[in-house]
PyMOL commands that place a pseudoatom at each C-alpha (Angstrom):
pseudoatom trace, name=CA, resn=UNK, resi=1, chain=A, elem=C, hetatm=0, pos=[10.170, 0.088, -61.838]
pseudoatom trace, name=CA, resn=UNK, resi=2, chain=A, elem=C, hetatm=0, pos=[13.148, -0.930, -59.853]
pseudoatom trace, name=CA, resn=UNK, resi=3, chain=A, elem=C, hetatm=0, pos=[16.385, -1.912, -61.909]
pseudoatom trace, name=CA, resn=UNK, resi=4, chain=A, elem=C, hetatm=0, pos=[18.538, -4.575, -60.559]
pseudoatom trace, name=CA, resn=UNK, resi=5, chain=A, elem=C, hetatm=0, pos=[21.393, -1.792, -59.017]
pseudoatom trace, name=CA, resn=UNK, resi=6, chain=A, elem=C, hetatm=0, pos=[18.162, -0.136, -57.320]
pseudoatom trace, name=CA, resn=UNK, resi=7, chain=A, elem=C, hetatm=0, pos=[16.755, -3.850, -55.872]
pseudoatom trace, name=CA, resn=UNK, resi=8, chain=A, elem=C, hetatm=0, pos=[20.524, -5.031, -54.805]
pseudoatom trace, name=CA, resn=UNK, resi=9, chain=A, elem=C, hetatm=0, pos=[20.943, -1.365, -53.143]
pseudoatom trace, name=CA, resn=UNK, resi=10, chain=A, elem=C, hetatm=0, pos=[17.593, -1.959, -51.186]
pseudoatom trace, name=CA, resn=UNK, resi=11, chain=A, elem=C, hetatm=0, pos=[18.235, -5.509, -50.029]
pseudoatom trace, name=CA, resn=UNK, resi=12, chain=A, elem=C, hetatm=0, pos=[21.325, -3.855, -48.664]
pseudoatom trace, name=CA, resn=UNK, resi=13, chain=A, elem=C, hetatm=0, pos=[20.121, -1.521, -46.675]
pseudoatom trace, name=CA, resn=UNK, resi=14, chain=A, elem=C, hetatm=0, pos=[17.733, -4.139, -45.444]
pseudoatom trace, name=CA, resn=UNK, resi=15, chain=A, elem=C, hetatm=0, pos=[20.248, -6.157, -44.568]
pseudoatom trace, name=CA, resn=UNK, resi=16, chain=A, elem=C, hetatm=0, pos=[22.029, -3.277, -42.578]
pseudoatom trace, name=CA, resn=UNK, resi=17, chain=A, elem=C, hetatm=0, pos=[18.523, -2.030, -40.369]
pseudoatom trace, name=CA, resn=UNK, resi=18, chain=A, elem=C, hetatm=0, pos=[18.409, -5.983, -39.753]
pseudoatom trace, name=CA, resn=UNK, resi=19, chain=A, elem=C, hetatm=0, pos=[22.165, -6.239, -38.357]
pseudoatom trace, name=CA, resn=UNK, resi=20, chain=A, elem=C, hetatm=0, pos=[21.474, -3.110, -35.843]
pseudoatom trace, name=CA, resn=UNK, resi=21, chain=A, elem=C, hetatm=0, pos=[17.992, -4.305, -34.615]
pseudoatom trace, name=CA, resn=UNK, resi=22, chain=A, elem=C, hetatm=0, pos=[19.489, -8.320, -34.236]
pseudoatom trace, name=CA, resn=UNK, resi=23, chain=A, elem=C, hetatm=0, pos=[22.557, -6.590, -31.805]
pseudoatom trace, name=CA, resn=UNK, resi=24, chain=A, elem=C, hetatm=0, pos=[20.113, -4.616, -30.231]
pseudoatom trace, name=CA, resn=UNK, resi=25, chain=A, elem=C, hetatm=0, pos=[17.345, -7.146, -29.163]
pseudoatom trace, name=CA, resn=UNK, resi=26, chain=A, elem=C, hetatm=0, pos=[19.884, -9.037, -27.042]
pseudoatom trace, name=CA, resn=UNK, resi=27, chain=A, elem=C, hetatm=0, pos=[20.026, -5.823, -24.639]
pseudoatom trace, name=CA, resn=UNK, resi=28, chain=A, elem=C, hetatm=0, pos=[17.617, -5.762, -21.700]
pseudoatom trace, name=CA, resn=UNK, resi=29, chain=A, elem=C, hetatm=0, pos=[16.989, -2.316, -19.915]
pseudoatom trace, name=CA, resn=UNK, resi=30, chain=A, elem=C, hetatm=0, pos=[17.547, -2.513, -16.316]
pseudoatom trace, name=CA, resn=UNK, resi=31, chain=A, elem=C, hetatm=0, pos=[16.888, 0.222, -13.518]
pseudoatom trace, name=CA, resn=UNK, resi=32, chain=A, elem=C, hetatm=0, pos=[18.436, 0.537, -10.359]
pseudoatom trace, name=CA, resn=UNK, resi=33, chain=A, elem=C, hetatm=0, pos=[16.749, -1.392, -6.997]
pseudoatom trace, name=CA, resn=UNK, resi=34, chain=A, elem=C, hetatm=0, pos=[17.783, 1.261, -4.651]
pseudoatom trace, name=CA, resn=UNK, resi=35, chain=A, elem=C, hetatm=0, pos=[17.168, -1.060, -1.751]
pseudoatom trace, name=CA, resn=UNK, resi=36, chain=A, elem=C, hetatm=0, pos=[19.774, -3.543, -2.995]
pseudoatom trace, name=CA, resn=UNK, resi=37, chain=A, elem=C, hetatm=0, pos=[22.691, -0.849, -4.360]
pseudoatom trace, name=CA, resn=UNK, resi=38, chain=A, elem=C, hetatm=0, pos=[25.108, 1.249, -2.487]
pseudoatom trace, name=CA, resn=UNK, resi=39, chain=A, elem=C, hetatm=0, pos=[26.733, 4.305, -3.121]
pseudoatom trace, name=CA, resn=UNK, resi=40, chain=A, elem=C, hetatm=0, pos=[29.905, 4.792, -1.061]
pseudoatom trace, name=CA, resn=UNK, resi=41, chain=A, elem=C, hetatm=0, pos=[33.671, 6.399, -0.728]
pseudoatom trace, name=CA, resn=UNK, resi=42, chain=A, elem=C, hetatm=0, pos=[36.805, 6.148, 1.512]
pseudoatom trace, name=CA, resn=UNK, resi=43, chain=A, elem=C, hetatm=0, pos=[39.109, 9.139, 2.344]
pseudoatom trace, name=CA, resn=UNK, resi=44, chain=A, elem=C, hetatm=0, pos=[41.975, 9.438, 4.714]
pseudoatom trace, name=CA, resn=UNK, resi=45, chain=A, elem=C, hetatm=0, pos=[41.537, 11.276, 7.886]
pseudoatom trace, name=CA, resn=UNK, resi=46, chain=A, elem=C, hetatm=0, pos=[44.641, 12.435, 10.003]
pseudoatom trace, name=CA, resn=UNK, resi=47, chain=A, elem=C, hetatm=0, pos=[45.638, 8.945, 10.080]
pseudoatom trace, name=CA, resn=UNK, resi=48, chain=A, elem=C, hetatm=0, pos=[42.901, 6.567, 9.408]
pseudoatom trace, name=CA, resn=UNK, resi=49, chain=A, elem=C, hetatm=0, pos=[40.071, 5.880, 6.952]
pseudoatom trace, name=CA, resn=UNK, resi=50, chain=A, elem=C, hetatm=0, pos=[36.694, 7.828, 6.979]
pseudoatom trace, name=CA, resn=UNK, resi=51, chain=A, elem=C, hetatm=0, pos=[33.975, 5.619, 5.095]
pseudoatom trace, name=CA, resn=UNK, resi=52, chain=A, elem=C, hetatm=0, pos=[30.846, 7.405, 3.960]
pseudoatom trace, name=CA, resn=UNK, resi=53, chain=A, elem=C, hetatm=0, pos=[28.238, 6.715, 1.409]
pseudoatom trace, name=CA, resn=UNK, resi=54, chain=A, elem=C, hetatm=0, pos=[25.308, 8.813, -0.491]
pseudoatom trace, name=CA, resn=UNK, resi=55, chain=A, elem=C, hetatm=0, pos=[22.193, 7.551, 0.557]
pseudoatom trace, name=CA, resn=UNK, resi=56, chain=A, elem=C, hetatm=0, pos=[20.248, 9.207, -2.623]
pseudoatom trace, name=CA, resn=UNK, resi=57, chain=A, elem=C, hetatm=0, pos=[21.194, 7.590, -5.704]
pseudoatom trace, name=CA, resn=UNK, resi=58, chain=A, elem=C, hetatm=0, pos=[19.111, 6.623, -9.042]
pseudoatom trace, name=CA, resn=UNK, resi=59, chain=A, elem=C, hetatm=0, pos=[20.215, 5.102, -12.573]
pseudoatom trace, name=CA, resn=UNK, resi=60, chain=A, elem=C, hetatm=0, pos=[19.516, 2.825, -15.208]
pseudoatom trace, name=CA, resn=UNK, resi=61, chain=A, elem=C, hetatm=0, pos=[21.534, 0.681, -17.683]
pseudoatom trace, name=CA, resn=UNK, resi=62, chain=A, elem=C, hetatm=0, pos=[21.405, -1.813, -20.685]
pseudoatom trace, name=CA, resn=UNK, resi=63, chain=A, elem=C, hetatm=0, pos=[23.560, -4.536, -21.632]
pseudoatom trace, name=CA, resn=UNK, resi=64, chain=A, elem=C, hetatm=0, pos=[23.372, -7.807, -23.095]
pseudoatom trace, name=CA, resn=UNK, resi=65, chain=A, elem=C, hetatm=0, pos=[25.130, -10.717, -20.584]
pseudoatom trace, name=CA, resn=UNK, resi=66, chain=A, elem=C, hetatm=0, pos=[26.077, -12.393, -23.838]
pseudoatom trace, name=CA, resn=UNK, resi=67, chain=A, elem=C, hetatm=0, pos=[28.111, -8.936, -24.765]
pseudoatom trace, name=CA, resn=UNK, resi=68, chain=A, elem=C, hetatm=0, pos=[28.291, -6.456, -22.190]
pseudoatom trace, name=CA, resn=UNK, resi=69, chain=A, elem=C, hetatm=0, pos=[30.876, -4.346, -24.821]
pseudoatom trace, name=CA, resn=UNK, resi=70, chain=A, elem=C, hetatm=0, pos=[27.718, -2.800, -26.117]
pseudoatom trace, name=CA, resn=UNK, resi=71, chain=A, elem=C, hetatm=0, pos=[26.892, -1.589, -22.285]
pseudoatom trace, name=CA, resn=UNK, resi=72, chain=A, elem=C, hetatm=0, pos=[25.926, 1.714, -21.270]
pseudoatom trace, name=CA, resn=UNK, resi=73, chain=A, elem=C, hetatm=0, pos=[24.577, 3.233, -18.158]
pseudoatom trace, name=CA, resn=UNK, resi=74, chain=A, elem=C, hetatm=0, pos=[24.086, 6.357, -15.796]
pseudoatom trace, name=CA, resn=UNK, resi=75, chain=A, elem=C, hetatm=0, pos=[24.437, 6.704, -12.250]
pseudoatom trace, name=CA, resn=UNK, resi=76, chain=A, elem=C, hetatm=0, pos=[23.005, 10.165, -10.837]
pseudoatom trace, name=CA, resn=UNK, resi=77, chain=A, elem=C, hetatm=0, pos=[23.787, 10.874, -6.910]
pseudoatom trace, name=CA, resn=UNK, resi=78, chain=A, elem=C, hetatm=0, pos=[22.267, 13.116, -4.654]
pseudoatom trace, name=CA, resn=UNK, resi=79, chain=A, elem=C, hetatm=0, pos=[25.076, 15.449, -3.189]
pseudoatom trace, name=CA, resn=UNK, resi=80, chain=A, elem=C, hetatm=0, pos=[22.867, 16.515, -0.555]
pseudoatom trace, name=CA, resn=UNK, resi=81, chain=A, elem=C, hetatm=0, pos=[22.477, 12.361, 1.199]
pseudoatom trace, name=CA, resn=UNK, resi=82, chain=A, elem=C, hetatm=0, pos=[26.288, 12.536, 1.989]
pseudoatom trace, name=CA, resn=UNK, resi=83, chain=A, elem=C, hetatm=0, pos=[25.962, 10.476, 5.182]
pseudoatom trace, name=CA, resn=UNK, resi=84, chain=A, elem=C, hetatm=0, pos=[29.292, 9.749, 7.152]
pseudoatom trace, name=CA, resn=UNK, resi=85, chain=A, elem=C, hetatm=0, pos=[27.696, 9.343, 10.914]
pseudoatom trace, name=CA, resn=UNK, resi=86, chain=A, elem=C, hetatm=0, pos=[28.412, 12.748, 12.001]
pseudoatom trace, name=CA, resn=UNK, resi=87, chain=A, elem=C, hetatm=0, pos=[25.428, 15.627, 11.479]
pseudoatom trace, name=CA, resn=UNK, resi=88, chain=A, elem=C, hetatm=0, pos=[28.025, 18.721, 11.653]
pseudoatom trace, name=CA, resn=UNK, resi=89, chain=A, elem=C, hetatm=0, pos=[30.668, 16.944, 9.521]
pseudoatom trace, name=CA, resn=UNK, resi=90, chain=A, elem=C, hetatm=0, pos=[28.158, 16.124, 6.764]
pseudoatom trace, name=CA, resn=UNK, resi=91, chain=A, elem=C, hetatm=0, pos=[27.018, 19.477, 7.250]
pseudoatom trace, name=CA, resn=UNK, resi=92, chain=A, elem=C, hetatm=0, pos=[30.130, 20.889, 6.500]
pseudoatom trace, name=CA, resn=UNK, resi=93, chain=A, elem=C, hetatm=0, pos=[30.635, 18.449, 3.715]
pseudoatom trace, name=CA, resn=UNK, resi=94, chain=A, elem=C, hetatm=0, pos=[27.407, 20.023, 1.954]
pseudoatom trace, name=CA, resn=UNK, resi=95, chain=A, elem=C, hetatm=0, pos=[28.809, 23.325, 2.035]
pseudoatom trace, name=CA, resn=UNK, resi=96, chain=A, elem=C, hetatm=0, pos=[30.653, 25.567, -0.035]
pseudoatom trace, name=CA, resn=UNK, resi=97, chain=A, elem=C, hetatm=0, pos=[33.986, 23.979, 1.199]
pseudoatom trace, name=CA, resn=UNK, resi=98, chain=A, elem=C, hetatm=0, pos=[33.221, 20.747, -0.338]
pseudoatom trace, name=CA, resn=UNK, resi=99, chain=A, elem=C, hetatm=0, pos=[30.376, 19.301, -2.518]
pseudoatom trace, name=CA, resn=UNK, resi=100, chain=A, elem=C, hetatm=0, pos=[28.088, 22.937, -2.293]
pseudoatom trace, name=CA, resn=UNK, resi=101, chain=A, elem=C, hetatm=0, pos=[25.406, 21.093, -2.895]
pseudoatom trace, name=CA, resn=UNK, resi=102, chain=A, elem=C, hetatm=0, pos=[23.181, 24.453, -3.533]
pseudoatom trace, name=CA, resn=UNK, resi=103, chain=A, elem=C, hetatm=0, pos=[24.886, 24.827, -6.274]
pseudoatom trace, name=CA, resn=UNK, resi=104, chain=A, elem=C, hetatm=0, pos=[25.859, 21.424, -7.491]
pseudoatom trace, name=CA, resn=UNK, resi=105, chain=A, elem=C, hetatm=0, pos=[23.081, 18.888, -6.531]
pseudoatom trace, name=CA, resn=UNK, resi=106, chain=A, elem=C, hetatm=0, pos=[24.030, 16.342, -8.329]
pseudoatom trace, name=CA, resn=UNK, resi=107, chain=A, elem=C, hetatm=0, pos=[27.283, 13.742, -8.996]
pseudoatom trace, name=CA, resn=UNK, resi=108, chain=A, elem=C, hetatm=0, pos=[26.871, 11.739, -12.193]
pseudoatom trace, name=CA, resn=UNK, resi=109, chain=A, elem=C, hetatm=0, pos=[28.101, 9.578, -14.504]
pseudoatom trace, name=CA, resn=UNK, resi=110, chain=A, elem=C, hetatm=0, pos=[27.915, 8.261, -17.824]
pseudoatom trace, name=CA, resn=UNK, resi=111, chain=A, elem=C, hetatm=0, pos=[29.156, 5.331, -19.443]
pseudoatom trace, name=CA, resn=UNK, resi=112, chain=A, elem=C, hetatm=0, pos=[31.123, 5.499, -22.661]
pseudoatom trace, name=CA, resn=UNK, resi=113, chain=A, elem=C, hetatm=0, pos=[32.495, 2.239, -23.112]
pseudoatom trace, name=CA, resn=UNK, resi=114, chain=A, elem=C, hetatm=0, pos=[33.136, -1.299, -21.594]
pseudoatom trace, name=CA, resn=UNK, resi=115, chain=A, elem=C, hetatm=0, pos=[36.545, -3.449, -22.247]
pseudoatom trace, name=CA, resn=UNK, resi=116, chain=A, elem=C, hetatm=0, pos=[36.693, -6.639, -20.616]
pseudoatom trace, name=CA, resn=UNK, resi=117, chain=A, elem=C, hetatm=0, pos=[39.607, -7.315, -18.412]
pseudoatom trace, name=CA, resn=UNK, resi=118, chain=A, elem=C, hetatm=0, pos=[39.290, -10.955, -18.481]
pseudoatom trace, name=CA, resn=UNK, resi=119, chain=A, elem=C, hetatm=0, pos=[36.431, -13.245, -16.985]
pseudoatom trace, name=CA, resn=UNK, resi=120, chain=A, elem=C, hetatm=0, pos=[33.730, -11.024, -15.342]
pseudoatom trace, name=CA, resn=UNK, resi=121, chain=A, elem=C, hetatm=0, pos=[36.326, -8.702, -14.809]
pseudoatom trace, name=CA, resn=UNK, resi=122, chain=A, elem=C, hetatm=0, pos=[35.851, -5.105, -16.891]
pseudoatom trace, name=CA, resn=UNK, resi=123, chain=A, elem=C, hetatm=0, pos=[36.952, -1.625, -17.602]
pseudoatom trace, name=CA, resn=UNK, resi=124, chain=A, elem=C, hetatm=0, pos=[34.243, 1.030, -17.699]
pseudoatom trace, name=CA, resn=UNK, resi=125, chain=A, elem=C, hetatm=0, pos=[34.854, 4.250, -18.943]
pseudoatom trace, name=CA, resn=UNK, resi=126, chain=A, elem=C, hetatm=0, pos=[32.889, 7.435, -18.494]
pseudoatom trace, name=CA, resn=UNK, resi=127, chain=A, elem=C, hetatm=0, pos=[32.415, 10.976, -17.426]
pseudoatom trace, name=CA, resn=UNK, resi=128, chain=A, elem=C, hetatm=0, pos=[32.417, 11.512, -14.008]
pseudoatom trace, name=CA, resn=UNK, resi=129, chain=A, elem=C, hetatm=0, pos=[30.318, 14.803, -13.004]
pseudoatom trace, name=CA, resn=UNK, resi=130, chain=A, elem=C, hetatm=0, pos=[31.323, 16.315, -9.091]
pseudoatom trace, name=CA, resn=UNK, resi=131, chain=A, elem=C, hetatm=0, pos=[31.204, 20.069, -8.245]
pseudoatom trace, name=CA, resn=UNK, resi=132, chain=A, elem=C, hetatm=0, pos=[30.523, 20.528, -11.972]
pseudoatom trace, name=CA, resn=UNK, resi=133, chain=A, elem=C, hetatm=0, pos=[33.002, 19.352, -13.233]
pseudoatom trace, name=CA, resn=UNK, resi=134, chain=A, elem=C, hetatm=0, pos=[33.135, 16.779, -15.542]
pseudoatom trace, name=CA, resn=UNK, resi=135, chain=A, elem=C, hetatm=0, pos=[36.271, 14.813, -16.241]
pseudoatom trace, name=CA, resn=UNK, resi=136, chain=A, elem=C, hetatm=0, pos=[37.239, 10.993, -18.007]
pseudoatom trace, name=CA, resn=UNK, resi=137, chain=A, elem=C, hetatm=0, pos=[37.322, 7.961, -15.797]
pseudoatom trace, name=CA, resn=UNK, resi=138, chain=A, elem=C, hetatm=0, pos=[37.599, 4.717, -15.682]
pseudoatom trace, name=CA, resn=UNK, resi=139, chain=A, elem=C, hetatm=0, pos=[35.867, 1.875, -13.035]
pseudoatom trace, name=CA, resn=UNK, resi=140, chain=A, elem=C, hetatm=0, pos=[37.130, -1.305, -12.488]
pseudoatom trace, name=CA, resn=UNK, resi=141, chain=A, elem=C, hetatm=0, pos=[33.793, -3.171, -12.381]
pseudoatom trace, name=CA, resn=UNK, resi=142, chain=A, elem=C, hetatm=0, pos=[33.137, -6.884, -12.170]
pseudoatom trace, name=CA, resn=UNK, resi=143, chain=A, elem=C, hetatm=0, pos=[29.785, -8.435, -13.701]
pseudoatom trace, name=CA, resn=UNK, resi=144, chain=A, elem=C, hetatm=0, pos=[28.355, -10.675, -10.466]
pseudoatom trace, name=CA, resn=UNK, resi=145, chain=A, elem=C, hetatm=0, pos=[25.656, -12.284, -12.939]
pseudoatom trace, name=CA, resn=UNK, resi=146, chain=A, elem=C, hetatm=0, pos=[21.999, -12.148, -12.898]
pseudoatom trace, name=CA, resn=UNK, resi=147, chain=A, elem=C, hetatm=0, pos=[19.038, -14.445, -11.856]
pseudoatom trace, name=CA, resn=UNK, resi=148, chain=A, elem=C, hetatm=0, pos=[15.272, -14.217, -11.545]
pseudoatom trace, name=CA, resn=UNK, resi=149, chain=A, elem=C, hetatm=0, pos=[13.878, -13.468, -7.891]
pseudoatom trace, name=CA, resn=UNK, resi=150, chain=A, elem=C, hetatm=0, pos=[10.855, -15.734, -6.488]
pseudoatom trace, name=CA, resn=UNK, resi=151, chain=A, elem=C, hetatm=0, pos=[8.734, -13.267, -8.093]
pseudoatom trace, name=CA, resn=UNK, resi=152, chain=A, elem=C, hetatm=0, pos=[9.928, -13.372, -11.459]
pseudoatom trace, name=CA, resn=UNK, resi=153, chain=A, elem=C, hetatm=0, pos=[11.949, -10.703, -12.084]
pseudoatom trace, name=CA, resn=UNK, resi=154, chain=A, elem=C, hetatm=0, pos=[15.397, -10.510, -13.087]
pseudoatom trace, name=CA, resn=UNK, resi=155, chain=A, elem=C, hetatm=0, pos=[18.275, -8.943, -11.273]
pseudoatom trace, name=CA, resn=UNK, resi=156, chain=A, elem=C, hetatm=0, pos=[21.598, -8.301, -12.267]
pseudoatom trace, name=CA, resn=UNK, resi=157, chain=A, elem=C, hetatm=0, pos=[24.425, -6.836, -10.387]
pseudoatom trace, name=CA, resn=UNK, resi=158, chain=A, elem=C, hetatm=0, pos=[27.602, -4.973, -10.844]
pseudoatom trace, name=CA, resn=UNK, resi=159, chain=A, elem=C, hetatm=0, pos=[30.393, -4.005, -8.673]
pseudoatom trace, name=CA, resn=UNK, resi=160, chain=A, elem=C, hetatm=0, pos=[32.557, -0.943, -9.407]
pseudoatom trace, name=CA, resn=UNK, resi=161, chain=A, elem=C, hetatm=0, pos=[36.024, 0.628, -7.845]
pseudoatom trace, name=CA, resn=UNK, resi=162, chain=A, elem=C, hetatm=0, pos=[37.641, 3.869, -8.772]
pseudoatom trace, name=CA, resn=UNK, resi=163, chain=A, elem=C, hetatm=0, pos=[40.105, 6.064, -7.120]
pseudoatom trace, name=CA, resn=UNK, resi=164, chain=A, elem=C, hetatm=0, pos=[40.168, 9.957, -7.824]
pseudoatom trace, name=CA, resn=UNK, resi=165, chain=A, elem=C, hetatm=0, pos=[42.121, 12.863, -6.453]
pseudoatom trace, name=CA, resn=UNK, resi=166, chain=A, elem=C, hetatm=0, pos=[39.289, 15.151, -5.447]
pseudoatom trace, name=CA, resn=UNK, resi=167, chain=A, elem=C, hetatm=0, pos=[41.466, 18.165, -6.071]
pseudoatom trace, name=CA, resn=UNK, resi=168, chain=A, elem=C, hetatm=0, pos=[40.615, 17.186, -9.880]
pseudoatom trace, name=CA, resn=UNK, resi=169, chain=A, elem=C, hetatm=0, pos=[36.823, 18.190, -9.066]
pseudoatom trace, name=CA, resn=UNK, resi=170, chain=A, elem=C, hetatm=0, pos=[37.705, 21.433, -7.533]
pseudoatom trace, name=CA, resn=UNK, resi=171, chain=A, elem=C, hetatm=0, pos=[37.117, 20.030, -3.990]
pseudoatom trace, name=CA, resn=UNK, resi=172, chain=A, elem=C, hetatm=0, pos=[40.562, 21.506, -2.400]
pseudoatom trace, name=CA, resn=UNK, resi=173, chain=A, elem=C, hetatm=0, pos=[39.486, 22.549, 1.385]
pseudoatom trace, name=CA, resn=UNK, resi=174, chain=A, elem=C, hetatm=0, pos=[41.802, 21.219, 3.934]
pseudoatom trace, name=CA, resn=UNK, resi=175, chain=A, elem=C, hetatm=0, pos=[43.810, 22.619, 6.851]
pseudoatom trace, name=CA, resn=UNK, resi=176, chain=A, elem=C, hetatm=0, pos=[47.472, 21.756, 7.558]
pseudoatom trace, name=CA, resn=UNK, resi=177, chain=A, elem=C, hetatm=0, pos=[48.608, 19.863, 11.031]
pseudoatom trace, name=CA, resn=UNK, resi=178, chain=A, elem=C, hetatm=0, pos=[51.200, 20.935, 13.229]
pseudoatom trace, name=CA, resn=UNK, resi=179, chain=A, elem=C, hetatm=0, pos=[53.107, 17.868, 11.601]
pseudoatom trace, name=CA, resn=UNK, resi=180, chain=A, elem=C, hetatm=0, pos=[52.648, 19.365, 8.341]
pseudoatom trace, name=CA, resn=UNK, resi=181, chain=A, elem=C, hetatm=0, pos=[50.731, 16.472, 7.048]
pseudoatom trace, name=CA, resn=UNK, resi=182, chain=A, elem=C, hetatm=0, pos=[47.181, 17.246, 6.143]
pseudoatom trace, name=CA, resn=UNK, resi=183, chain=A, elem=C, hetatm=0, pos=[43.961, 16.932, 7.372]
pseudoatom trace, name=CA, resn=UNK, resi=184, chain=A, elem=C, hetatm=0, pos=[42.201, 15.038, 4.776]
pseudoatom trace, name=CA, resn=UNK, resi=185, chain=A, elem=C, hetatm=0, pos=[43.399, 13.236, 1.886]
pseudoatom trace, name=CA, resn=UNK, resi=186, chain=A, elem=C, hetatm=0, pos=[43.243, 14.114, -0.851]
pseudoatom trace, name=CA, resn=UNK, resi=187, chain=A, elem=C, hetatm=0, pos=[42.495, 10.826, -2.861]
pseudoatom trace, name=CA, resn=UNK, resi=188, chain=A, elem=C, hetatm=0, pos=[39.016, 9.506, -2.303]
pseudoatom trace, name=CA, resn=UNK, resi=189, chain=A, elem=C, hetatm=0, pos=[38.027, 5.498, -3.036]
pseudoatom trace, name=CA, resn=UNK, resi=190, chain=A, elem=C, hetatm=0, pos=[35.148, 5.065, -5.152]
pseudoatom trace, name=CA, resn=UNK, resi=191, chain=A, elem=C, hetatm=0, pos=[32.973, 1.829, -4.409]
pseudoatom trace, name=CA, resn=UNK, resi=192, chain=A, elem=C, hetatm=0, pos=[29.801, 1.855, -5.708]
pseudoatom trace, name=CA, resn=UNK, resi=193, chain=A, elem=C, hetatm=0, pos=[27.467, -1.721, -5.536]
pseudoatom trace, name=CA, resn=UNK, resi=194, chain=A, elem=C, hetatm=0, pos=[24.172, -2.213, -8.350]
pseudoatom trace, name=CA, resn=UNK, resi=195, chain=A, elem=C, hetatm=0, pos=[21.822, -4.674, -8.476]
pseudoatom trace, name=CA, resn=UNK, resi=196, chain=A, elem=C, hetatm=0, pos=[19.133, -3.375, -11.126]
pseudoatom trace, name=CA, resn=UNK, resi=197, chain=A, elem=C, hetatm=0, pos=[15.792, -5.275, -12.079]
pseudoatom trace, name=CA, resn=UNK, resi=198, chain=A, elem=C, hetatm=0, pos=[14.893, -5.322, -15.617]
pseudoatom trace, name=CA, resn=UNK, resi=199, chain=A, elem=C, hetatm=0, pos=[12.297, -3.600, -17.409]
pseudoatom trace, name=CA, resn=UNK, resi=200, chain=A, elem=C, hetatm=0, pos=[8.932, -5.299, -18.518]
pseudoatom trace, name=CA, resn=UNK, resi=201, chain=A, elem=C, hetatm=0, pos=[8.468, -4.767, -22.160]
pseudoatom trace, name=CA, resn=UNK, resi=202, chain=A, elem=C, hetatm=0, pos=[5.367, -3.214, -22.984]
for i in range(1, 202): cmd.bond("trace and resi %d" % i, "trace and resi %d" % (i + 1))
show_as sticks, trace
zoom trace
């Protein structure tokens, strides 16, 4: 037989498991729609800007539009689908001088947490993964809403900036000019574009 401690103790707890599964049913699981997402980067060359992008790229996050605090996500790149218009310089790229993607195949990252920064603007923290190493960053991102397609299905999409000295992942190759400047800079731009469909339930 319960006493009333032992009933008041259970309603509690009921209460609690409630709470968590209420502020979890908002959150919808989305996965990346590779054919509408970009993975791309800027670095200085001599003296202009090199653009590139990875054209392999896969991920899947959950938020709630109501309260994207509660956000979290991963973004895995293929190190090997560097693509900057130029077979021997992506070559080289691959190789031991840079990414190695032999050994490192993959670039990832993880989300940790989401402050907003004002209107659909946000701050999204995470580990970034390059080379294999793994170190704290954090994307400006902007929420750019979400809508159902003339099929039914619902898209939303995210925009994200970051800058990062590559030196910080252990990617240091360069060669000095006869200027003394350097070949390649050494700070890379981050831009990476999501759209993501949601998940049916089952």
């Amino acid at each position: 037989m319960f006493t009333q401690t032992g009933f008041f103790r259970i309603l509690t707890i009921s209460a609690f498991v409630i709470m968590i599964v209420s502020g979890l049913a908002g959150a919808a699981e989305y996965t990346i729609d590779k054919d509408h997402s970009h993975a791309g980067f800027q670095v200085r060359h001599i003296v202009a800007k090199l653009q590139g992008e990875f054209k392999e790229f896969d991920g899947s996050f959950s938020f709630d539009e109501k309260n994207l605090a509660d956000a979290t996500g991963t973004f895995t790149v293929k190190a090997a689908s560097i693509n900057t218009n130029h077979v021997k310089r992506d070559a080289h790229l691959r190789s031991p001088d840079f990414f190695d993607v032999e050994k490192f195949p993959d670039l990832t990252f993880v989300s940790k947490k989401v402050t907003s920064a004002g209107g659909k603007k946000y701050s999204l923290a995470g580990d970034l993964t390059i080379h294999g190493v793994t170190r704290p960053v954090t994307f400006e991102m902007e929420y750019l809403g979400s809508d159902k397609t003339p099929m039914g299905e619902r898209h939303a999409g995210f925009s994200a900036t970051l800058k990062i000295n590559r030196k910080d992942f252990g990617i240091v190759w360069n060669k000095v000019l006869d200027s003394g400047g350097l070949l390649i800079g050494e700070d890379v731009d981050i831009d990476i574009q999501v759209e993501g469909i949601e998940k049916k339930a089952k």
